[in-house]
VORO-704242 format. One line per 8 residues: number of its first residue (from 1); their letters; for each residue y, z, x of C-alpha. Coordinates in Angstrom, 3 decimals, decimal comma, padded with zeros to 6 digits. Layout:
<atoms>
NUM) a) Y/Z/X | ...
</atoms>
This chain:
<atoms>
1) xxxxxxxx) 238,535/-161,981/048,264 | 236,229/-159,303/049,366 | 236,641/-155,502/048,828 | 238,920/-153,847/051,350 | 240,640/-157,591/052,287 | 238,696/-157,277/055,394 | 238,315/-160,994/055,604 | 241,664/-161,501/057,201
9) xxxxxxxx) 240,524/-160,025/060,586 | 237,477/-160,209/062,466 | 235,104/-158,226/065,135 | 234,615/-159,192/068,494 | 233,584/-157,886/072,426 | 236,330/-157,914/074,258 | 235,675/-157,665/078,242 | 235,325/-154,355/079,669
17) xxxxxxxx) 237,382/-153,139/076,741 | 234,241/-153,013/074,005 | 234,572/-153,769/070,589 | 237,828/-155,403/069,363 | 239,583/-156,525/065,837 | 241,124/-160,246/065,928 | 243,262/-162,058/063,338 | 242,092/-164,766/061,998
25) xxxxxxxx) 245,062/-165,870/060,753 | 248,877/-165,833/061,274 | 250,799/-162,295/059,844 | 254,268/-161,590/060,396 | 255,681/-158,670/060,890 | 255,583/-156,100/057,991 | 251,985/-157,923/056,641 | 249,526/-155,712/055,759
33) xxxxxxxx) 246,584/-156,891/057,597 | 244,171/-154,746/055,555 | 244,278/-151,575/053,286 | 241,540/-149,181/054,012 | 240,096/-146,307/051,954 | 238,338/-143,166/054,107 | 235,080/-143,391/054,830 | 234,760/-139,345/054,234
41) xxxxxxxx) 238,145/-136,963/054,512 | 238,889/-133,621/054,480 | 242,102/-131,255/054,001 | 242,734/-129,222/057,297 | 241,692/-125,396/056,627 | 245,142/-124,203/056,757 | 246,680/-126,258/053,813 | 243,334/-126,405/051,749
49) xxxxxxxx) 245,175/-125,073/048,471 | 248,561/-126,428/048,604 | 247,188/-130,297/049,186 | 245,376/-131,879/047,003 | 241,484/-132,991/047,910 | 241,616/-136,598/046,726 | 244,861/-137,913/047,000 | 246,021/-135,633/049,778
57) xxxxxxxx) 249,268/-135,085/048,083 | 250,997/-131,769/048,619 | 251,628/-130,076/044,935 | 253,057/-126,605/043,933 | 250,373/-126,327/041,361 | 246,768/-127,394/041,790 | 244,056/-126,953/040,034 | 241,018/-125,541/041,564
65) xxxxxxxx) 237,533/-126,474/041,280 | 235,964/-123,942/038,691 | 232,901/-123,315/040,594 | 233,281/-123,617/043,982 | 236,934/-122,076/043,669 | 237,638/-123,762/047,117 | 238,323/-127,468/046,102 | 242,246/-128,034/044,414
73) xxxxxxxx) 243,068/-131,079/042,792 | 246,621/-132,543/041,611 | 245,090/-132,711/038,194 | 242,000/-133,931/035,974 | 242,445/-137,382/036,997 | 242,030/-136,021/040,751 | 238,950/-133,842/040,057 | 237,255/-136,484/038,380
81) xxxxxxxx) 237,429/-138,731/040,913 | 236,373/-136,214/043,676 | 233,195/-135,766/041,722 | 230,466/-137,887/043,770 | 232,239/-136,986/046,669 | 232,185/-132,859/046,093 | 228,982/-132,383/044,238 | 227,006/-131,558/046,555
89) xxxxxxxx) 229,886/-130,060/049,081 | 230,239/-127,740/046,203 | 226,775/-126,718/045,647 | 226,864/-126,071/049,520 | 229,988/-124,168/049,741 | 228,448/-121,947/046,427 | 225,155/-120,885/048,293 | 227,142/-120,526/051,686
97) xxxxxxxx) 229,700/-118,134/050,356 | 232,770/-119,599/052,518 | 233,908/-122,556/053,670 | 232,681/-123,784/057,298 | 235,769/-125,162/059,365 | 237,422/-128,192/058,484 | 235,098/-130,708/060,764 | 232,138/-129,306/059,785
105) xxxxxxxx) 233,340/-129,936/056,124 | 233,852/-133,520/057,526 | 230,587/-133,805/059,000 | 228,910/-132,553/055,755 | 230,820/-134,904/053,548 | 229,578/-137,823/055,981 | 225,844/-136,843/056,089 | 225,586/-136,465/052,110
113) xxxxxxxx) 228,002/-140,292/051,826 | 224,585/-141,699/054,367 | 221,998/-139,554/052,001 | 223,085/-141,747/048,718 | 224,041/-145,289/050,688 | 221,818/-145,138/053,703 | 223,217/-145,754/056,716 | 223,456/-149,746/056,624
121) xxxxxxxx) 226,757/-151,146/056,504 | 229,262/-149,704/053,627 | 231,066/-152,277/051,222 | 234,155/-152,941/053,074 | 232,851/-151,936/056,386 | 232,846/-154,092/059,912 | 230,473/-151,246/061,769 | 228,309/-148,783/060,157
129) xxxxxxxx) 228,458/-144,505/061,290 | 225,406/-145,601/063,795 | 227,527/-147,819/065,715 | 230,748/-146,038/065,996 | 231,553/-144,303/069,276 | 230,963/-141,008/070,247 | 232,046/-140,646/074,260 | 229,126/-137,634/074,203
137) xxxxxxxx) 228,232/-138,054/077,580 | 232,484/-137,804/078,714 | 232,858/-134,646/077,492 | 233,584/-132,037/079,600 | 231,275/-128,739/079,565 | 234,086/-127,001/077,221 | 233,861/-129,795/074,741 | 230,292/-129,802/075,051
145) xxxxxxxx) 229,916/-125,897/074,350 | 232,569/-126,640/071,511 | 229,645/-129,342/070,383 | 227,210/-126,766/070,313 | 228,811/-124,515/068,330 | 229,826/-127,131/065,350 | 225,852/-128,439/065,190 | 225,138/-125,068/064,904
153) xxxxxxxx) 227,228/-124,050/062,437 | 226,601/-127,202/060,233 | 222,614/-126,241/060,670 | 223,417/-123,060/058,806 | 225,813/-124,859/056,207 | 223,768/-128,084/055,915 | 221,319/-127,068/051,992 | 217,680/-127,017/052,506
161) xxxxxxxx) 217,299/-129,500/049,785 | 219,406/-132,193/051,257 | 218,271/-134,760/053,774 | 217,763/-133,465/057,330 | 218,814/-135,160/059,996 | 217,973/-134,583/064,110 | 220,148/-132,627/066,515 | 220,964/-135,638/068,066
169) xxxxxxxx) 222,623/-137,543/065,192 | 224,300/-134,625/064,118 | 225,864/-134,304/067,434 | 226,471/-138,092/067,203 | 228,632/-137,722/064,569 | 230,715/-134,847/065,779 | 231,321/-137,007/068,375 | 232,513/-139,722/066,337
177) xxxxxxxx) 234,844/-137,309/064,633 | 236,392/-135,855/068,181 | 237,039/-139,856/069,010 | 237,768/-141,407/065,748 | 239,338/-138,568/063,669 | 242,517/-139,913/062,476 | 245,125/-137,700/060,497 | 245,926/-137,971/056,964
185) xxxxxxxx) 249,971/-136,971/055,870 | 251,216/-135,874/052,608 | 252,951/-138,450/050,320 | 256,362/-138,632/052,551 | 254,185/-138,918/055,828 | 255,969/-136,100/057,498 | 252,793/-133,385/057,895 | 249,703/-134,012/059,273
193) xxxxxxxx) 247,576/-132,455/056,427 | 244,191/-133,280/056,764 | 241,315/-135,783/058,809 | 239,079/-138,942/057,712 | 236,939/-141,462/059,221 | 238,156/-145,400/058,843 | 235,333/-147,269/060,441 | 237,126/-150,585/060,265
201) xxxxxxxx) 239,837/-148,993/061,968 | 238,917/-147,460/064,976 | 237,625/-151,042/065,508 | 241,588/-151,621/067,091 | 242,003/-150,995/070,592 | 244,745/-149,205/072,243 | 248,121/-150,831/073,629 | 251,333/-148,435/074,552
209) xxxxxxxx) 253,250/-151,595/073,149 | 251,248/-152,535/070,448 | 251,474/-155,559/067,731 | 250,187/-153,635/064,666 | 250,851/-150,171/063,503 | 249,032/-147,694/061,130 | 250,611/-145,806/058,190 | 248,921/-143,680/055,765
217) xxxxxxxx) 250,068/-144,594/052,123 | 249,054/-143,619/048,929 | 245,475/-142,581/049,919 | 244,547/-145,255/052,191 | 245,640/-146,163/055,865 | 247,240/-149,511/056,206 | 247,286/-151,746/059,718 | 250,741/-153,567/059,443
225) xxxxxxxx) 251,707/-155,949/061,363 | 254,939/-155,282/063,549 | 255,900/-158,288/065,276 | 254,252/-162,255/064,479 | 250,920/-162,636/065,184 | 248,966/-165,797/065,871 | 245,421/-166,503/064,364 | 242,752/-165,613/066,799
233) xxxxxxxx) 244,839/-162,921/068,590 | 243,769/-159,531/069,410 | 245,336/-156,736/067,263 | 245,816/-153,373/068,496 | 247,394/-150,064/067,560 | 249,413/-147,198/070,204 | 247,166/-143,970/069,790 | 250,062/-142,076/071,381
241) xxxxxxxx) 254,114/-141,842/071,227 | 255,245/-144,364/073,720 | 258,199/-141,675/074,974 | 256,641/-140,651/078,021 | 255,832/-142,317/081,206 | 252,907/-144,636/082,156 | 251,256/-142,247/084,572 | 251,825/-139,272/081,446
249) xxxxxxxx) 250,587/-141,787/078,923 | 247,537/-142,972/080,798 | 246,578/-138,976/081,396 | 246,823/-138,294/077,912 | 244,690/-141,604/076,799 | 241,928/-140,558/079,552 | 242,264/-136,799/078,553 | 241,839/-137,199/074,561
257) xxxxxxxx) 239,979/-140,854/074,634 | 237,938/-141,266/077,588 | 239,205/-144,516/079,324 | 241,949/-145,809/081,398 | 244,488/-148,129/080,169 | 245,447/-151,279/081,897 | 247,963/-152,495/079,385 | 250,979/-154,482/080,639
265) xxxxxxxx) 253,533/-151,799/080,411 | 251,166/-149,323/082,023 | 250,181/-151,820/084,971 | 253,677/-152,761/085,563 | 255,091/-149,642/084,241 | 257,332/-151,080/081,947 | 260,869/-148,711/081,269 | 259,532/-145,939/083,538
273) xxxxxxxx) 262,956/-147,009/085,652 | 265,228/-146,598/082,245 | 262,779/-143,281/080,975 | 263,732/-141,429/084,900 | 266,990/-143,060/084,592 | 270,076/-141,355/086,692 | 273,802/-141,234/085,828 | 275,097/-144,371/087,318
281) xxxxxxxx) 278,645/-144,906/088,941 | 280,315/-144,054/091,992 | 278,451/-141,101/093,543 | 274,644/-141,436/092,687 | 273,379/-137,423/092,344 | 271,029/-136,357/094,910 | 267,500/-136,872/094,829 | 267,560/-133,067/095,291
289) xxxxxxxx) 269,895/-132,789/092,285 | 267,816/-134,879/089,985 | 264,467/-132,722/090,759 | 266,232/-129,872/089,940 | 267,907/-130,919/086,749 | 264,130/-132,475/086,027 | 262,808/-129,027/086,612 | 265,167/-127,252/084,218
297) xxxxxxxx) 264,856/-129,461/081,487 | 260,870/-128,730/081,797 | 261,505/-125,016/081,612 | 263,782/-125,302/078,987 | 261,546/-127,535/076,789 | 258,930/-124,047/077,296 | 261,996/-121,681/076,139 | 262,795/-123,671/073,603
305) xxxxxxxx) 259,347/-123,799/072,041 | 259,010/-120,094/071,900 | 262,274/-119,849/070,530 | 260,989/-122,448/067,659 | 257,836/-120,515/067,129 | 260,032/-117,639/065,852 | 262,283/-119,452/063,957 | 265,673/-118,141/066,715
313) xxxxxxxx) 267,473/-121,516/066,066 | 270,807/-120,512/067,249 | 268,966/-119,547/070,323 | 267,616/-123,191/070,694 | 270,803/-124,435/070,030 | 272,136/-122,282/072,902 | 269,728/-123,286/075,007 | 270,260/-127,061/073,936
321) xxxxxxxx) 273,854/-127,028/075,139 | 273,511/-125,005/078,350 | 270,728/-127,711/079,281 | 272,756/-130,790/078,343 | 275,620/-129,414/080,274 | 273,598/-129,776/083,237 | 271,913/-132,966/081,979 | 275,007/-134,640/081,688
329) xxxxxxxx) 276,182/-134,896/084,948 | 272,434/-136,154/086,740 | 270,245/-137,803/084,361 | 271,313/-141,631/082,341 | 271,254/-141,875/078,989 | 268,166/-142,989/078,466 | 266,430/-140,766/080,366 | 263,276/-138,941/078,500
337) xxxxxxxx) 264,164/-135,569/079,533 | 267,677/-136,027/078,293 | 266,436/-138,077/075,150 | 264,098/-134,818/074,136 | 266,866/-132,303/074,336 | 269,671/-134,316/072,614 | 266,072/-134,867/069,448 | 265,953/-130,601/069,422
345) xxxxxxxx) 269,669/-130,189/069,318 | 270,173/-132,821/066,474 | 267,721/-131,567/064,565 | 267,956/-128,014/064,841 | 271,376/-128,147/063,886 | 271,409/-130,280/061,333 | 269,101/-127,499/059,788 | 271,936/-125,321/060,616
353) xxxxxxxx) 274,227/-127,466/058,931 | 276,359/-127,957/061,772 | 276,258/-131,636/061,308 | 279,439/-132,965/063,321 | 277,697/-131,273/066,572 | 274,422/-132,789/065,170 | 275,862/-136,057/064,298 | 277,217/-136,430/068,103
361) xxxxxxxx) 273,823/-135,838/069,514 | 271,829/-138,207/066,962 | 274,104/-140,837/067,775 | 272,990/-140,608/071,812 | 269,750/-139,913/071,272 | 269,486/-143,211/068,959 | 271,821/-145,711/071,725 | 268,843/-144,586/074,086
369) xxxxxxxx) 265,722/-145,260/071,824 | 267,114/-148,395/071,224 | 266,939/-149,338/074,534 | 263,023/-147,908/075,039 | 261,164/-148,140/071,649 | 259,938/-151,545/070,308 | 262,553/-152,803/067,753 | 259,764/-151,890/064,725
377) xxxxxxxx) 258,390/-148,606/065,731 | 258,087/-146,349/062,862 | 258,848/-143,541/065,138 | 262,469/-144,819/066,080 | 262,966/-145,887/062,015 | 262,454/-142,439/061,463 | 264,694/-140,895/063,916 | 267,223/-143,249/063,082
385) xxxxxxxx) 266,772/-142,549/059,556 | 267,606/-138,696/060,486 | 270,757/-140,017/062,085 | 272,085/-141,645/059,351 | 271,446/-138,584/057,301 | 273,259/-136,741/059,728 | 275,725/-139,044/059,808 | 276,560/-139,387/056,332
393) xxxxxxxx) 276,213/-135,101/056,147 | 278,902/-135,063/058,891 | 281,487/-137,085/056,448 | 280,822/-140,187/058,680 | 280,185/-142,560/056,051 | 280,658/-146,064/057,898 | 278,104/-145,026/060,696 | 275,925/-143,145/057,938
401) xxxxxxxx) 275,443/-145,690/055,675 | 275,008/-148,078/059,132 | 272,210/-146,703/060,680 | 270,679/-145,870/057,017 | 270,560/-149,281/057,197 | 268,966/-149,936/060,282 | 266,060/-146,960/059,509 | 265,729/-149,124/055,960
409) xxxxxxxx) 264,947/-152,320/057,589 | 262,587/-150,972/060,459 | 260,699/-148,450/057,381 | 260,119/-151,858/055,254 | 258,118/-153,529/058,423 | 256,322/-149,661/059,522 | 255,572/-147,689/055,957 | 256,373/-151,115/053,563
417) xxxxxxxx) 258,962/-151,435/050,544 | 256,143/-148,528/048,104 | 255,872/-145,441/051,123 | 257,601/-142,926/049,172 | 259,834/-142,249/052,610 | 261,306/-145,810/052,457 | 261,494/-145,064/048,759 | 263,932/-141,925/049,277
425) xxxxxxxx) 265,870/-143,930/051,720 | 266,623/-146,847/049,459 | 267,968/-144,364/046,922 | 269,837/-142,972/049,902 | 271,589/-146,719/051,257 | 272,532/-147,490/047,664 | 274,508/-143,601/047,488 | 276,013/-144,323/050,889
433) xxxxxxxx) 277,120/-147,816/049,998 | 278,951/-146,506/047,101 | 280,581/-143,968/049,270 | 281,263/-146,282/051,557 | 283,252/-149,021/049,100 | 285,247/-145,411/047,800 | 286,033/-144,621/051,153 | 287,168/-148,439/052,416
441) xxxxxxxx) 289,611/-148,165/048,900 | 291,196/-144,792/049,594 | 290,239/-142,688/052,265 | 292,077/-139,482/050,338 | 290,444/-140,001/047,583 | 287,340/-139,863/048,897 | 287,761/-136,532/051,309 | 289,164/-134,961/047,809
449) xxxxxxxx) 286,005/-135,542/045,965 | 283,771/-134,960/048,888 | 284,918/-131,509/049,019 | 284,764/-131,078/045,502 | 281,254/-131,840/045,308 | 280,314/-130,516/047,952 | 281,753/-126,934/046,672 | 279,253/-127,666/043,883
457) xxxxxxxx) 275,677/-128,363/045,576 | 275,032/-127,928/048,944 | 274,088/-131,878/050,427 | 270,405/-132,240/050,844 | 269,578/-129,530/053,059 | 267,621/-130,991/056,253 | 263,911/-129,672/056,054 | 263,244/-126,604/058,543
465) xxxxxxxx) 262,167/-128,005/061,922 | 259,114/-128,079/062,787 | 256,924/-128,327/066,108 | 255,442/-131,999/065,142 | 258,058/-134,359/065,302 | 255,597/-136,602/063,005 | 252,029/-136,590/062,387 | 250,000/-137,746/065,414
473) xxxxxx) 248,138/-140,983/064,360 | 244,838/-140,250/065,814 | 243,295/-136,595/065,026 | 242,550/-135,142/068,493 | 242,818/-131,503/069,972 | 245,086/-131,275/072,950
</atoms>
């Protein structure tokens, strides 16, 4: 078996499409098709001393590189293994006085990996740094100034005594950052903390309903497999949330990847009906009432942001309800505007710890992913693992421990049986079993010594909201 397990897929031209990855033999779904280590990473700017610079853990207490006093490390263990990688970033970082920005860092870190192994291919690799894309000549004259910039900041980071390399290949390989960045999460995979390279990986195309999915898990990214796949099949990853419609999707995938996509949802727009849905029954609203509803809900996504941004969560949740109220009577229950607002309120007041409110909402937003995700998308096992915390927070223990369940079986196929995240919600289904066999026995007994523990220790508080709803897979500036 070669390095990397790389032998189970293989490289290909696809027409008009480029460069593709095929099996070349049969996985099923939950496989992992290959494990893949970073060609170079780095931890964004923001979180540089509260994650850890090899294993991209998040830690209260890091140690910090002695002399550069800008690398931390979870421990020894850590720093010794960042050795080859930070020498000479360190020595750089020393003479320059302060850290360039994160994809400069990234740059550097790739340059100095081609100074000691040449740029041939690297063990494990399908495609070497040369050959990856860069989409250079897409970008528009705002990227292209952005370009500028970067090069010449790295010129003034980059050390005399290391190799030099042209203008043009260091622009190459900013390029090749912009298109093949992908982001790195801390150990439970719910913050985007840093950005890497995976050469074997950007190999995949896109597909908004794809048959493999990516995860990042204990310090490598993983291609899983999400539904059976036949030797000699293409496989391909979704480099954006499938939540939105075709025409919205295809904008985004032209906007942040340069080309036009012509999957089979796309090209037949697949669930745009069921994503614009309308209330059904008797009296169909308006046309005129559904634009305006449409309307609002845009405007209140806006107020609701701002409202995030400062932390005024009974202010979202106001907003929430007046929206919904509105909602309710137009749009179907699967309808994306709908479907985002009923996601806020959930979570937002879960946070709150209003979880019967919270619990109602979950449970509609989760009837109407059902009906538009693909059954494994690790974006629906999350949000139905929410639910069921929800749920079981709200003293509903039979639909708790049910859709804790569910999230359990779609998280072993996404983020596999050793992601910390399906780790935690193991622990979780075997509590809420045991609740639930108390509660089938006697139902009083159960409320009693609920409420006594819960006077003792508030239940898991839900983490603060944030803006992300989960890490974007691929690294790109909107």
């Amino acid at each position: 078996m070669t390095k990397g397990g790389m032998e189970s897929v293989e490289l290909f031209t696809s027409e008009g499409k480029g460069r593709g990855l095929k099996a070349q033999k049969e996985f099923l779904p939950g496989d992992v098709i290959f494990a893949e280590p970073a060609y170079a990473a780095v931890v964004f700017d923001s979180l540089t001393h509260v994650i850890c610079h090899t294993c991209f853990k998040r830690q209260e207490r890091l140690h910090r590189c002695g002399q550069c006093k800008f690398a931390h490390y979870c421990d020894r263990t850590c720093q010794r293994a960042a050795w080859l990688e930070h020498r000479q970033e360190c020595a750089a970082l020393k003479r320059h006085g302060t850290a360039p920005s994160e994809n400069i860092r990234l740059a550097a870190r790739i340059l100095w990996r081609l100074e000691r192994e040449g740029s041939g291919l690297a063990e494990g690799c399908l495609v070497s740094i040369d050959d990856l894309q860069n989409h250079v000549e897409s970008f528009s004259e705002e990227e292209k100034k952005e370009l500028r910039v970067d090069v010449e900041s790295f010129l003034e980071f980059w050390p005399p005594q290391s190799q030099q390399f042209g203008i043009q290949f260091i622009s190459h390989i900013f390029g090749v950052i912009s298109c093949n960045g992908f982001t790195l999460s801390d150990q439970r995979g719910l913050q985007a903390v840093g950005v890497g390279i995976f050469p074997n990986l950007c190999q995949a195309n896109h597909d908004c309903w794809p048959n493999c999915t990516v995860i990042f898990n204990n310090g490598k990214i993983e291609l899983r497999a999400l539904s059976k796949i036949s030797a000699g099949e293409e496989l391909s990853v979704s480099y954006v949330d499938f939540l939105s419609l075709s025409e919205e999707r295809r904008r985004q995938l032209r906007k942040q990847y340069y080309f036009d996509c012509t999957c089979e949802h796309c090209q037949k727009r697949i669930k745009d009906d069921l994503m614009l849905a309308v209330k059904a029954g008797e009296s169909k609203p308006s046309a005129e009432a559904v634009k305006e509803v449409v309307q609002l809900s845009k405007d209140t996504l806006e107020k609701i942001n701002k409202a995030r941004m400062e932390g005024l969560y009974h202010e979202v949740v106001k907003l929430c309800r007046e929206c919904l109220k509105k909602q309710e009577a137009v749009l179907g229950d699967t309808n994306i505007y709908l479907l985002r607002i009923l996601s806020i309120a959930s979570e937002v007041l879960s946070y709150l710890q209003m979880f019967e409110e919270a619990a109602d909402y979950a449970k509609r937003m989760v009837d109407g992913y059902l009906k538009l995700y693909h059954p494994n998308n690790a974006q629906l096992g999350m949000a139905v693992m929410r639910a069921g915390v929800t749920h079981w927070h709200a003293g509903l223990i039979e639909a708790g421990h049910g859709l804790i369940c569910k999230a359990y079986a779609i998280l072993l196929i996404t983020h596999g049986p050793s992601h910390p995240i399906t780790k935690d919600l193991e622990v979780m289904r075997v509590q809420t079993e045991m609740e639930l066999r108390m509660f089938q026995q006697n139902e009083f007994m159960y409320y009693k010594m609920r409420e006594a523990a819960l006077k003792n220790q508030k239940i898991h508080v839900m983490p603060e909201p944030s803006n992300e709803t989960s890490p974007s897979l691929f690294h790109k500036k909107e």
